[in-house]
N, C-alpha and C positions, 0 to 999 in steps of 0.2 A: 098359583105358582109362587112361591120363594122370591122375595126379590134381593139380586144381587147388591149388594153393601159397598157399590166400590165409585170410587170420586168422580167418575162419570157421568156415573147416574144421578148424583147431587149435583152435577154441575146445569143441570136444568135450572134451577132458578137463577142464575146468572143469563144462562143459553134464553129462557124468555124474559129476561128485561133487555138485553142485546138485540133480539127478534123485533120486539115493540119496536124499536129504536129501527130497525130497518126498514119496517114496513110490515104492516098486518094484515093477514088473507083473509082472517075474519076475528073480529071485535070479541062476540061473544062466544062462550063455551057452548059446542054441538057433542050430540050424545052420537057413540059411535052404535049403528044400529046392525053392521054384518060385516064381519070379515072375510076375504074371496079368496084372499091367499097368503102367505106371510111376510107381505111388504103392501095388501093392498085393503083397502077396508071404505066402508060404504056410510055416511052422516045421514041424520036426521033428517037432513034437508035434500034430501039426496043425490048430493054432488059425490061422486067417489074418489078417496085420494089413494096419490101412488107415494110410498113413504122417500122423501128426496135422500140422495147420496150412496142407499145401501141396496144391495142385491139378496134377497131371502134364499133360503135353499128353495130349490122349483126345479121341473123338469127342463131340459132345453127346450131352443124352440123345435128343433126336427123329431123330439120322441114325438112318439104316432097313441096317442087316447085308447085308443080302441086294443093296443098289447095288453091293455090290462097290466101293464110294469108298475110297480109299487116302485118311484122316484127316491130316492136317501134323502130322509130328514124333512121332505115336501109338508108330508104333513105334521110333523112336528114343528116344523116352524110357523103353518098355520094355526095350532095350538096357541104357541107360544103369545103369538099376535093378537088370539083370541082372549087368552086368561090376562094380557096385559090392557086390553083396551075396548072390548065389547060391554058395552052399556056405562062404560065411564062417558067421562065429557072432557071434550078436546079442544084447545085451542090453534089454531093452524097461522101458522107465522111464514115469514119472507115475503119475496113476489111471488110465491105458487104459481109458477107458469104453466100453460095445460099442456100434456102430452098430445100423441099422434093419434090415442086412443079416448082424450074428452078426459082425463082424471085429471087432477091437481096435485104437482108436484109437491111438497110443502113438508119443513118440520113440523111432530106432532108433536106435542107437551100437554097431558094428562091437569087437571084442576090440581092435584096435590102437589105438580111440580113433575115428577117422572118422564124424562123425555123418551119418547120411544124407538126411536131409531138407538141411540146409546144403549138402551136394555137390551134389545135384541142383539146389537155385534157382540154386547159382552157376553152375553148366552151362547153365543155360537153360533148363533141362529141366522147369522146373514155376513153378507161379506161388506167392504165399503166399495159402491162405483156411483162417482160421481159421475157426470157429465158437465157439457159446456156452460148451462143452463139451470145447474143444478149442483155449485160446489162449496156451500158454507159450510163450514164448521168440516173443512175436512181434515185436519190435524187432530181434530177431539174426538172423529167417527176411526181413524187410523188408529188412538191409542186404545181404545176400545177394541179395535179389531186383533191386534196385537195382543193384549192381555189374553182375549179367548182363545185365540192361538198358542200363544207360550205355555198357556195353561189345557191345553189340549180339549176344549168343550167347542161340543156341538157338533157342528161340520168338519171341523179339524179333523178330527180321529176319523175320518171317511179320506176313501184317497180318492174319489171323484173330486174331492174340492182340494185335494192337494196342492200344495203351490209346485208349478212346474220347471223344470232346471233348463236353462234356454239354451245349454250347451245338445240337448234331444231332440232335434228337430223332426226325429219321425216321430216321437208320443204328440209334437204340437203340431204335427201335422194330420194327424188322428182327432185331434182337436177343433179342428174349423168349425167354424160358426159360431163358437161357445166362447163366453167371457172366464178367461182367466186369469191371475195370477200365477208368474214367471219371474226369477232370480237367476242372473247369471254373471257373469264377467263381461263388461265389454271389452272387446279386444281390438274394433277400432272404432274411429268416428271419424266421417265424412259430411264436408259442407258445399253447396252449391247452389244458386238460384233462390238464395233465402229458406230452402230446406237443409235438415237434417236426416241421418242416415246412423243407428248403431246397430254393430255388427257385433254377434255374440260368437262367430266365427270364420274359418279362414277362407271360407268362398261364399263371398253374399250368393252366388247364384244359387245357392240352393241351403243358407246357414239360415236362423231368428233372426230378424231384422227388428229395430222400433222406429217406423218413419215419423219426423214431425213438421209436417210443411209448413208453411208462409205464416198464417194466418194462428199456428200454435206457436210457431216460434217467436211471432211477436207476443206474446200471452209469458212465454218461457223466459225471456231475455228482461222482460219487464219487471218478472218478481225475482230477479238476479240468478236466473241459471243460466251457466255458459255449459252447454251439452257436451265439448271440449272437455270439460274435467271428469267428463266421464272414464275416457279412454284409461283400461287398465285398473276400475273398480269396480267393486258388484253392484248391481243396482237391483230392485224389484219392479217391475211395470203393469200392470193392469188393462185387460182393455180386450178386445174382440179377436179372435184370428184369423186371420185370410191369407190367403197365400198370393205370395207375389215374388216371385223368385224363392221361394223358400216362406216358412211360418213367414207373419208379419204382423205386428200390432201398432194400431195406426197412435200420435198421440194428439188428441185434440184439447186439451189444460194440463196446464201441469202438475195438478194434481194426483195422475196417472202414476207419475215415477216418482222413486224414490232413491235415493243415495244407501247404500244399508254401510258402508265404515268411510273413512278417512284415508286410511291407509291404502297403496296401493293392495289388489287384490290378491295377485299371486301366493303368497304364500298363505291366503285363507278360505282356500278352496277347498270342499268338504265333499264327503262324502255322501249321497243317499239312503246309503243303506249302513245299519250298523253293523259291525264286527258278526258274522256267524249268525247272522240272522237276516229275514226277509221283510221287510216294514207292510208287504204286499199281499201277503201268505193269501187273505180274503178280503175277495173283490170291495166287497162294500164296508172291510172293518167293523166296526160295532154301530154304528150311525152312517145316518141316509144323510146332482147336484148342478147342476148346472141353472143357468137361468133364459131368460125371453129377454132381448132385447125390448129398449122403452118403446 
């Protein structure tokens, strides 16, 4: 595969002498010996790692094996995973802490420098979802995600991995159980009991919601966001959906949300669809989205 040219993906040898510097998962270079899916892959040694911060295209957790559905973009981003990093040798960096499932969360970096979670968002190949236990470098994994976005590759040009408009509460409520990406206006913000509450609409009972309780809001307040200045701008959020009065995405770091302008929002509110045309026309567009929870 072609490798992408773009300051990202050079920014791996800075991103492993930062790494060294935080803590090492392992010393020496392991040769990757199998890839299982396009975020997860299997060493020498045979520990298997889960690639930290990013979510690969993959089927949800509720499709059922046995339909025989061909997933958008599944296997191609297993490809992906595979022409970047089967039978190289890797160095695995942070505290790799182990998931629910025995894998090791951890940045990869390739011997020649090529980090691989960076290759893959700018491919298109994956989305950025961090977690609480799993959030460095997520400004770098973001700009990366952004770029294959703007520039329409991969997953993007699929509207299973569309970013969702939070003013639609029945498409995100159609949505349960799947991690997505969601952009809307908040229109208010509620605080009580050390939680937070934004409401993308005029009846929480049944509007998007982003709750972020106690224990996020200290995480939220610390790296200087006051959730307050949300009210009346667009923001993006990330994260799981459940329904609790209406859609609801829980936020557990703050690395979930985002600010996307300055300016209050009103008057840059857009449309979905363009002028005389259908962005929808086919279901799955030209590329294959969903993912498994860690």
């Amino acid at each position: 595969m072609r490798h992408v040219p773009l300051p990202l993906v050079r920014l791996a040898f800075l991103l492993l002498c930062g790494l060294l510097l935080a803590g090492v998962a392992s010393a020496e270079p392991l040769r990757v010996t199998a890839v299982l899916d396009g975020d997860t892959l299997e060493l020498e040694d045979g520990r298997r790692v889960r690639l930290a911060g990013i979510e690969a295209a993959k089927p949800p957790r509720s499709a059922n094996p046995a339909d025989g559905r061909a997933w958008p973009l599944a296997e191609a981003a297993t490809r992906a995973l595979s022409d970047l990093a089967l039978d190289h040798r890797v160095l695995l960096h942070g505290p790799a802490p182990v998931d629910r499932h025995g894998r090791l969360l951890a940045h990869l970096v390739r011997e020649d420098g090529l980090w691989l979670q960076s290759a893959l968002l700018v491919r298109g190949m994956a989305r950025v979802h961090t977690r609480p236990d799993a959030r460095a470098y997520a400004a770098e994994m973001l700009a990366g995600e952004d770029a294959a976005r703007n520039a329409g590759r991969g997953l993007w040009r699929s509207r299973v991995y569309a970013v969702r408009e939070a003013d639609d509460a029945d498409e995100l409520t159609r949505d349960r159980d799947s991690f997505q990406l969601v952009e809307g206006v908040v229109l208010a913000v509620s605080k009580g009991g050390g939680e937070t509450w934004l409401d993308f609409g005029a009846d929480w009972r049944n509007d998007v919601t982003v709750h972020i309780g106690r224990a996020a809001m200290r995480e939220v307040t610390r790296v200087g966001i006051d959730p307050l200045s949300y009210e009346g701008r667009r923001v993006r959020v990330r994260g799981w959906i459940t329904l609790r009065n209406g859609p609801m995405i829980e936020i557990t770091h703050p690395e979930q949300i985002e600010r996307l302008e300055r300016e209050p929002a009103s008057a840059a509110l857009r449309s979905t669809k363009p002028d005389g045309e259908d962005p929808w026309d086919d279901p799955w567009d030209e590329d294959e989205a969903e993912d498994d929870p860690e």
